[in-house]
N, C-alpha and C positions, 0 to 999 in steps of 0.2 A: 464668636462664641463667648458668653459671659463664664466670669471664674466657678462661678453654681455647674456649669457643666463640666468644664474642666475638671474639677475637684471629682467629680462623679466619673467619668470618662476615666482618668487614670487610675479613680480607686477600683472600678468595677474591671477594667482589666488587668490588675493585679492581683484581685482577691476575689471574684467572681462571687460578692457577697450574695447571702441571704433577705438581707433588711442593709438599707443605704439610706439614709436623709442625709440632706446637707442642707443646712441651716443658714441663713445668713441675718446673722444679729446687730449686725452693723448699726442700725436704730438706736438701737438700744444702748449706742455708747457715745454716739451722737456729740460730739464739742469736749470726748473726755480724751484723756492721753491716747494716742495711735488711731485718733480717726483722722485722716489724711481725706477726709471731704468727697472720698472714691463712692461710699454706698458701699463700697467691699473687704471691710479692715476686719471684721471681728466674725468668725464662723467654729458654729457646733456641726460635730459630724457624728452621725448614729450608725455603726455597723457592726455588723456581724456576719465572721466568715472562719470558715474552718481553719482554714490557715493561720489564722491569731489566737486561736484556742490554747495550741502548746505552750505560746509565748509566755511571759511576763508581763507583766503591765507597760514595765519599760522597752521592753523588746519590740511589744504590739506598738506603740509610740514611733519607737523607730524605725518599722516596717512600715508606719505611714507615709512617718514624714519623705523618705526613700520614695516610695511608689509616687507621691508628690512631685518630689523631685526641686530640686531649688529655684526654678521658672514660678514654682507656684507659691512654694513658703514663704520668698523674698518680698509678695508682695502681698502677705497678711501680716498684722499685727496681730493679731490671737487666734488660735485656732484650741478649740476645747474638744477634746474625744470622749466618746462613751462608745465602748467595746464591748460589746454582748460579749456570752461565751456560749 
């Protein structure tokens, strides 16, 4: 399984979102700090789920990174969120 489904697989069973992309930007940063030459260093995630609605910006952050879980975060270099509400 590639980390695009993982990322999607743990989110959607934690937050049974509405709207899910997961992005892989990796290209895009190509030969710059924390591309480790995987194709899988730098990812934007688009969600929106009821459950982060109450949060905080930093709360929603940290309900992610959580349902991630450190198997997954360990092996990204940047991860960008956009949280619908």
């Amino acid at each position: 399984m590639g980390l695009a489904q993982e990322i999607r697989d743990r989110l959607e069973g934690a937050f049974q979102p509405t709207v899910l992309e997961v992005i892989n930007e990796s290209a895009k940063h190509s030969g710059h700090a924390g591309d480790d030459g995987s194709g899988e260093s730098h990812w934007r995630v688009v969600i929106a789920a009821a459950d982060l609605v109450p949060l905080s910006r930093i709360d929603r952050h940290r309900a992610i990174h959580k349902a991630l879980g450190p198997e997954v975060i360990g092996r990204l270099h940047a991860l960008a969120l956009e949280v619908q509400a």
